[in-house]
PASEBA-1860 file (N, C-alpha, C; in nm, 3 decimals):
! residues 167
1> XXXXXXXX> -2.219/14.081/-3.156/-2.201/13.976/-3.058/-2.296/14.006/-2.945 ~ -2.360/13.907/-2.937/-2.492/13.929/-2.835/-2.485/13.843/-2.715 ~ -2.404/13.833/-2.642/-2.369/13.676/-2.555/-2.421/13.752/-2.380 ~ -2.417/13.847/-2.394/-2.455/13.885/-2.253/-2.602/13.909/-2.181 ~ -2.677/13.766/-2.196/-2.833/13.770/-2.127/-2.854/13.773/-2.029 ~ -2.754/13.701/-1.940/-2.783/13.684/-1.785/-2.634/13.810/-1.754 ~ -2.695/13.929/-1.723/-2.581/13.996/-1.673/-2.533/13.973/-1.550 ~ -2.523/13.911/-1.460/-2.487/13.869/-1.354/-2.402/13.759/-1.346
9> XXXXXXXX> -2.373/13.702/-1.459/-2.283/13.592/-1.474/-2.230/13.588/-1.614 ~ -2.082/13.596/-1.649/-2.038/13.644/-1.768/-1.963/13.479/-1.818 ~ -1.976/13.409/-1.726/-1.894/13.246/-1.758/-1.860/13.164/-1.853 ~ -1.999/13.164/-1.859/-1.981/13.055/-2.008/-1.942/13.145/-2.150 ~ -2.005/13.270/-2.144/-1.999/13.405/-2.251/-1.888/13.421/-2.238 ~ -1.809/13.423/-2.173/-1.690/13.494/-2.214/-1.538/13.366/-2.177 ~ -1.628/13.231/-2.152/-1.526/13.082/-2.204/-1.565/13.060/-2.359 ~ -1.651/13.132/-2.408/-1.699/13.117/-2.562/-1.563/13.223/-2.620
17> XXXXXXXX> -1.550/13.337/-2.597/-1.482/13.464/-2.616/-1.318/13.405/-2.608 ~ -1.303/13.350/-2.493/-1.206/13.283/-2.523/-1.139/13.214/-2.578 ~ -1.243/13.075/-2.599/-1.209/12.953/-2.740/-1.207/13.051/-2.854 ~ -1.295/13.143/-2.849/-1.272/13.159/-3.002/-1.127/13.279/-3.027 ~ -1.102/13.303/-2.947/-0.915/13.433/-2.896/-0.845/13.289/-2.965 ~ -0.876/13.165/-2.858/-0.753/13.052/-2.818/-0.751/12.979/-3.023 ~ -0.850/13.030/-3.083/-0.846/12.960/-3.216/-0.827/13.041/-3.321 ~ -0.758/13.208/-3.303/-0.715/13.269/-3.387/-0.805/13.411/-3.391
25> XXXXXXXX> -0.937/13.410/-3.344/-1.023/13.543/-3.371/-0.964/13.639/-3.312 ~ -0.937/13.724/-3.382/-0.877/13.850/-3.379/-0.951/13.982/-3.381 ~ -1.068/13.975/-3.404/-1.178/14.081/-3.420/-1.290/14.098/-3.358 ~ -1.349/14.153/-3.260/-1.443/14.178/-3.164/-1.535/14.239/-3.175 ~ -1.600/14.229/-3.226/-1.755/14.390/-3.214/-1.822/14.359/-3.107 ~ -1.882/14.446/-3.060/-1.994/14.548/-2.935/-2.078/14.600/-2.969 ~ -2.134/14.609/-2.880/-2.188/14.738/-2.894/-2.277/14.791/-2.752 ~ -2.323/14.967/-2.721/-2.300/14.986/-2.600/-2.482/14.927/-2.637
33> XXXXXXXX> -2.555/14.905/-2.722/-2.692/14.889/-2.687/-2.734/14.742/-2.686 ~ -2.598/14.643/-2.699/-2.642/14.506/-2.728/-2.612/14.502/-2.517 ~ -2.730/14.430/-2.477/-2.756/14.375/-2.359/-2.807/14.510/-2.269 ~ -2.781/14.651/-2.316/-2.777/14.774/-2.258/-2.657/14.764/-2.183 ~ -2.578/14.794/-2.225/-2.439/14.747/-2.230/-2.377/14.671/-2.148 ~ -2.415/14.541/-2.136/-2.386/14.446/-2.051/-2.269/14.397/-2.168 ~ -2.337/14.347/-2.281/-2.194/14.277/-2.347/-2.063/14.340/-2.365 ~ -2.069/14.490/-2.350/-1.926/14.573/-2.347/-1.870/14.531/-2.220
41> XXXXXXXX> -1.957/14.513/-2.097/-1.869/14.452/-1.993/-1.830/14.297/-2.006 ~ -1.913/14.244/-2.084/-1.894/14.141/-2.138/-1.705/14.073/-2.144 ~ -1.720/14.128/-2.255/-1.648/14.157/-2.383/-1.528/14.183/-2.296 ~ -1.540/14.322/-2.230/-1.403/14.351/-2.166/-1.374/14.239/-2.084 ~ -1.461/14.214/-1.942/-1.398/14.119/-1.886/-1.349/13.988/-1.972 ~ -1.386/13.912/-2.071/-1.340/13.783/-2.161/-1.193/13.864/-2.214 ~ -1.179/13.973/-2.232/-1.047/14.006/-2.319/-0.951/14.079/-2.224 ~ -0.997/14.055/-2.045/-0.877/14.177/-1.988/-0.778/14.176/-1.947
49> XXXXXXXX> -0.715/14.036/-1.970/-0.580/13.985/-1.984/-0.539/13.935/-2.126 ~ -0.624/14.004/-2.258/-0.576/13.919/-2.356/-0.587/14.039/-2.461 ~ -0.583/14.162/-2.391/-0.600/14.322/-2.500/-0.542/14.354/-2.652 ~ -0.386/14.295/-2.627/-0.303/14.284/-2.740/-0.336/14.187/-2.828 ~ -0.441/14.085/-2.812/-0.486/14.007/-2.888/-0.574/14.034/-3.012 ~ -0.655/14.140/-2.963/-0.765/14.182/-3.080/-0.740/14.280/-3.086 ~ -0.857/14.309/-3.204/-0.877/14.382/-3.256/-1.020/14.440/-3.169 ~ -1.094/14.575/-3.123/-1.239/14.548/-3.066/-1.310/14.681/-3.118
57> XXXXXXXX> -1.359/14.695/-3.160/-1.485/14.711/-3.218/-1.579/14.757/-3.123 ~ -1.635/14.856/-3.122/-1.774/14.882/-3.048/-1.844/14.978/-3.094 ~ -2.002/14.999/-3.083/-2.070/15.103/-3.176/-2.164/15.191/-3.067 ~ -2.224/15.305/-3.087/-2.295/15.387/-2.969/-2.388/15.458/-3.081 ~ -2.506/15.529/-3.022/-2.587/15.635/-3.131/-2.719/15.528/-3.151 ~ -2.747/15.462/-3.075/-2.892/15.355/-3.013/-2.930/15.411/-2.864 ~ -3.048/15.473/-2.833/-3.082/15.475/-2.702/-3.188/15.360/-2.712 ~ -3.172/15.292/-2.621/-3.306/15.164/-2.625/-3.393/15.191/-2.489
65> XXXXXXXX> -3.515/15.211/-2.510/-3.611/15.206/-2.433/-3.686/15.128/-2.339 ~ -3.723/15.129/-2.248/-3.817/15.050/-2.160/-3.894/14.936/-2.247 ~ -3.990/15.036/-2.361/-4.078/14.953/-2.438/-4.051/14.863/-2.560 ~ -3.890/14.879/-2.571/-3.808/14.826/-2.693/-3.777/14.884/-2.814 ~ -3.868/15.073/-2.819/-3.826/15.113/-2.929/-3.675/15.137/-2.872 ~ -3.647/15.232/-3.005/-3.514/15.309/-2.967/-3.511/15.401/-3.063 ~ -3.445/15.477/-3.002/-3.422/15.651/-3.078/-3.277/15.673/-3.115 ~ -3.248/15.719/-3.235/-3.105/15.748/-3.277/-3.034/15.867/-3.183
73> XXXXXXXX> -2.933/15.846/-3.100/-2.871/15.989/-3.124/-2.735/16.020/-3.132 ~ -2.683/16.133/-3.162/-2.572/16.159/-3.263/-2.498/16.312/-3.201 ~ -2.574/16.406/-3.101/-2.536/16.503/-3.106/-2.356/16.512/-3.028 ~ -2.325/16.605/-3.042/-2.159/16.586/-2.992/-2.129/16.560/-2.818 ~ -2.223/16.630/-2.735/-2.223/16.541/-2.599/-2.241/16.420/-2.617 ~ -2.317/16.334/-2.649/-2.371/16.242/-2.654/-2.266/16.141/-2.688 ~ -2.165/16.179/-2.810/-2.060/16.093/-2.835/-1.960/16.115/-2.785 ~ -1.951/16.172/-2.724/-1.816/16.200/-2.581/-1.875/16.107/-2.453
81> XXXXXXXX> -1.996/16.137/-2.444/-2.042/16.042/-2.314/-2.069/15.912/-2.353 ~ -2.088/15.904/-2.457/-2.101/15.704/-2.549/-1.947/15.648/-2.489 ~ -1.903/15.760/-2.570/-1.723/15.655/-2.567/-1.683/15.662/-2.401 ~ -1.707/15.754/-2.339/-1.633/15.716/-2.198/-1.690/15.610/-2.133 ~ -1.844/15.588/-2.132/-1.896/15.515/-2.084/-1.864/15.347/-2.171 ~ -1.850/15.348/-2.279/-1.798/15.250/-2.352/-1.640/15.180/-2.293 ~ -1.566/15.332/-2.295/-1.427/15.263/-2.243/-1.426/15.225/-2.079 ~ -1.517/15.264/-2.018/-1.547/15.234/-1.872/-1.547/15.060/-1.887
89> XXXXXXXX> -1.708/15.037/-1.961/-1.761/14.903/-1.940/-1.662/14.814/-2.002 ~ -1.574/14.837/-2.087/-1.482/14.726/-2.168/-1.353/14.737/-2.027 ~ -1.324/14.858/-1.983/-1.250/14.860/-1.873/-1.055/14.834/-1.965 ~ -1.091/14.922/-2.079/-0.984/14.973/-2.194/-0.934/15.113/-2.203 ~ -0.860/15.155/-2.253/-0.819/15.314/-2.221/-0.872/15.362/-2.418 ~ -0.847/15.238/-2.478/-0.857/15.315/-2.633/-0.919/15.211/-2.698 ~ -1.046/15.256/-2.773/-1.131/15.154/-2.872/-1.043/15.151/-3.030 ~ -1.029/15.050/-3.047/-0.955/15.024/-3.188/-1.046/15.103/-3.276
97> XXXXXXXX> -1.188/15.061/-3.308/-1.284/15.111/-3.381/-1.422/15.112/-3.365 ~ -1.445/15.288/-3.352/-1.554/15.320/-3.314/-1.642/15.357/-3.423 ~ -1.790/15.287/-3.393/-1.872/15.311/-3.492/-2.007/15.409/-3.467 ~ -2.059/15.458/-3.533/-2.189/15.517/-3.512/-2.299/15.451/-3.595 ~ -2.375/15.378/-3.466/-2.468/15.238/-3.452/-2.590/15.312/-3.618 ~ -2.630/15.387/-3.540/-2.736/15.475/-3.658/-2.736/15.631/-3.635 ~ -2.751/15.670/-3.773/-2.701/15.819/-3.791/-2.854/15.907/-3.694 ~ -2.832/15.975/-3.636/-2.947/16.071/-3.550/-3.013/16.151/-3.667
105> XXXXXXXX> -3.113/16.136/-3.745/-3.126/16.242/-3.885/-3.145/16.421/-3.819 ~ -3.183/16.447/-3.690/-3.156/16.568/-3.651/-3.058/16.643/-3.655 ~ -2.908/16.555/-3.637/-2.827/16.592/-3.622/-2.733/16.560/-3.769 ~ -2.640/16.684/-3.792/-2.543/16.721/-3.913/-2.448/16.596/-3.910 ~ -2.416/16.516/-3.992/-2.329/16.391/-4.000/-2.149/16.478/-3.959 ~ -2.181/16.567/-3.988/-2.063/16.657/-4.007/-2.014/16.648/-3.844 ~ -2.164/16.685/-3.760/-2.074/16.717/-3.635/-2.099/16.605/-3.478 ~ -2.183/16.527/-3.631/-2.142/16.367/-3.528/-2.024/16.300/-3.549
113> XXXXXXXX> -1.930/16.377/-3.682/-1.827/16.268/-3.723/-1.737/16.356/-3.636 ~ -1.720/16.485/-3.626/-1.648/16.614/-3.554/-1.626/16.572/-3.407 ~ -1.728/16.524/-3.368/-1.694/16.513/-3.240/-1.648/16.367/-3.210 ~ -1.662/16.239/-3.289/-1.586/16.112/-3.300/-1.458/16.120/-3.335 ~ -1.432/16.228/-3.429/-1.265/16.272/-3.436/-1.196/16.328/-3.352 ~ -1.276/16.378/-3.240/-1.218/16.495/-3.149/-1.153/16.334/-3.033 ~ -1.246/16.269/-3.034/-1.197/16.122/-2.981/-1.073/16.068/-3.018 ~ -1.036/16.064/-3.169/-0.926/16.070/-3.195/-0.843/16.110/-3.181
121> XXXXXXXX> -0.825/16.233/-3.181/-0.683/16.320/-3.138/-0.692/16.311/-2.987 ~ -0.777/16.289/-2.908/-0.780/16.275/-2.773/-0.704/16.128/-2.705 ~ -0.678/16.064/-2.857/-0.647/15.922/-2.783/-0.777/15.784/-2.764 ~ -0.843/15.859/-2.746/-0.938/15.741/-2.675/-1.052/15.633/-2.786 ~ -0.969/15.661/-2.931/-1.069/15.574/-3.047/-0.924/15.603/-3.173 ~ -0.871/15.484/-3.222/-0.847/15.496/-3.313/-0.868/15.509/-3.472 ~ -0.997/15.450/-3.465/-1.053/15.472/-3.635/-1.201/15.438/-3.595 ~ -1.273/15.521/-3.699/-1.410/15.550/-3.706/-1.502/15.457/-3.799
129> XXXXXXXX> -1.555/15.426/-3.809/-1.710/15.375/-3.865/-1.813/15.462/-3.900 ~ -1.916/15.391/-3.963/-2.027/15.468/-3.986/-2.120/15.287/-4.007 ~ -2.281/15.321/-3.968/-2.347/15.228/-4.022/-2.484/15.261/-4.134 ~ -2.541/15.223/-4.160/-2.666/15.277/-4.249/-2.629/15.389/-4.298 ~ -2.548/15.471/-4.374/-2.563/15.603/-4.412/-2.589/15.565/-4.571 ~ -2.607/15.662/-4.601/-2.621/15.699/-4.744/-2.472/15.758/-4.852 ~ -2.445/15.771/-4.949/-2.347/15.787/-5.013/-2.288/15.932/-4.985 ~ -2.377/15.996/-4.990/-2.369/16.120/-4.943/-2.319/16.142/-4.830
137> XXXXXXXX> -2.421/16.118/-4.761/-2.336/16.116/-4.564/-2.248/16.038/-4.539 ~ -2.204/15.961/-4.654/-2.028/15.857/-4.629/-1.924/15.991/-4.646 ~ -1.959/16.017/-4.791/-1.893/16.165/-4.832/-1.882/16.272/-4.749 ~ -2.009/16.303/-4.696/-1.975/16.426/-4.604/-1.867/16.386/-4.457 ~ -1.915/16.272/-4.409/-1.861/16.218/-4.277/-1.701/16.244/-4.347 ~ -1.703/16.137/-4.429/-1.475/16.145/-4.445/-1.425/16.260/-4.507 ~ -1.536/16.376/-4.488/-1.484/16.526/-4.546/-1.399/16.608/-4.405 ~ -1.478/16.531/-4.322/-1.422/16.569/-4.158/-1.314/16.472/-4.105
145> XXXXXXXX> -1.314/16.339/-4.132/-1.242/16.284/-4.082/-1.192/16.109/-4.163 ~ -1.150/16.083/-4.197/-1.142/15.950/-4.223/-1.191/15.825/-4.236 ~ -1.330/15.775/-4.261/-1.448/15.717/-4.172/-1.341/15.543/-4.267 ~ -1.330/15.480/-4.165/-1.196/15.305/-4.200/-1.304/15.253/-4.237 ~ -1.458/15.229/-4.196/-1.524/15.103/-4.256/-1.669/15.162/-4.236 ~ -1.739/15.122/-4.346/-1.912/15.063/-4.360/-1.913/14.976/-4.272 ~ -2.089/14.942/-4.243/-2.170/14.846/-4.218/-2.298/14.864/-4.278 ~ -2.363/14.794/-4.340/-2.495/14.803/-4.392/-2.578/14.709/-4.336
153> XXXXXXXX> -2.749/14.717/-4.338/-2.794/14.594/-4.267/-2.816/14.525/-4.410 ~ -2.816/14.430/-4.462/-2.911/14.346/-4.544/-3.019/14.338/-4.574 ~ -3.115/14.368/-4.676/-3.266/14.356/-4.687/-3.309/14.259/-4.663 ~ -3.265/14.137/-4.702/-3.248/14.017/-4.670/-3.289/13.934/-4.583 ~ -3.219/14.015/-4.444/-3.190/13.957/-4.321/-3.106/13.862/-4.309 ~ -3.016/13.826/-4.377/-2.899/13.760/-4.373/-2.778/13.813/-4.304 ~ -2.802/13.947/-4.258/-2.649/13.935/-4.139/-2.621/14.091/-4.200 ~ -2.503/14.122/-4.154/-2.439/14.222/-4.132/-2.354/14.244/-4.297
161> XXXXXXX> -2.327/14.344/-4.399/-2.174/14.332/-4.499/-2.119/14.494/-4.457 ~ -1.969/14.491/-4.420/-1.922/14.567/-4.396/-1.775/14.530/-4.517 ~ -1.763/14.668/-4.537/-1.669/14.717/-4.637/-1.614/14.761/-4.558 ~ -1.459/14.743/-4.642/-1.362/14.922/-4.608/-1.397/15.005/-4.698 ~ -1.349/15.146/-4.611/-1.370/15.249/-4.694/-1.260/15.318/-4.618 ~ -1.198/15.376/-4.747/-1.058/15.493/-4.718/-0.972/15.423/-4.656 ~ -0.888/15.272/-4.748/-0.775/15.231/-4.682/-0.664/15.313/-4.760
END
C-alpha cells in the first residue's frame, strides 16, 4: 500500500483506508520503506480508532537511499530498531505481522529470524514473514522460529503471491 505521497497531508489516503475498513478489509500491509515511512504513519493514523479492526502487516530490511538505490539489511540491531521505529510511526504497541522486506545476504537468515523472534516473546510482533528467500532459507528461518507466511515478487510483474507457510 503506497498511498502516502504528500506526507504532510494524510486526508484523502487514509478516507480511502477507511472506505475500504467501512466495506469489510480486514488486512493492511506497510511497509517502513514505502514513502520512507510516511505510509506507516499513514496507515496508523487511518486505523487509530479502528485497531481491533485489522489485521496490519508491515515489513523492514530496505534502507532506501538519496539516489533511489537501496541496500538490504538484516543484522539483529537493525531489526530491533526497524520494529520500534515501525511501532512508533503506526503509533501501535504490537504488529500482527512482521515481515523481512529482503533477506541482507551478509547476514545468517538464522540470526535475522533470532532476533524477529526475540520480538516475539517481547510482545511487540506476533507472527513473522519472510519475502524473496529461497527454500532453503524458508527452512533454515522456521528452524528458529515459525515463519506464518511467504511473499514472492512475480517475474511477471503482475503483483505480489503470498502463501502460508506453517499453519
Amino acid at each position: 500500500m503506497g498511498l502516502a505521497r504528500n506526507p504532510t497531508d494524510f486526508t484523502d489516503a487514509a478516507r480511502v483506508i477507511g472506505h475500504a475498513l467501512d466495506r469489510g478489509v480486514t488486512f493492511l500491509d506497510t511497509a517502513q520503506m514505502y514513502g520512507n515511512g510516511y505510509n506507516e504513519v499513514l496507515v496508523g493514523t487511518a486505523i487509530r480508532d479502528r485497531t481491533n479492526e485489522v489485521q496490519l502487516c508491515t515489513k523492514f530490511g530496505v534502507i532506501v537511499h538519496p539516489d533511489g538505490t537501496w541496500t538490504a539489511r538484516g543484522d539483529a540491531a537493525f531489526v530491533r530498531q526497524s520494529c520500534d521505529s515501525s511501532l512508533d510511526r503506526l503509533g501501535i504497541d504490537v504488529i500482527d505481522l512482521y515481515y523481512l522486506h529482503r533477506r541482507d545476504p551478509r547476514i545468517p537468515i538464522e540470526e535475522s529470524v533470532g532476533a524477529m523472534a526475540d520480538l516475539v516473546a517481547a510482545g511487540k510482533v506476533r507472527h513473522l514473514g519472510l519475502s524473496e528467500v529461497t527454500g532453503d532459507e524458508l527452512r533454515a528461518a522456521h528452524g528458529v522460529h515459525p515463519i506464518r507466511r511467504i511473499s514472492e515478487r512475480l517475474t511477471s510483474g503482475c503483483g505480489m503471491l503470498s502463501a502460508a507457510a506453517g499453519r
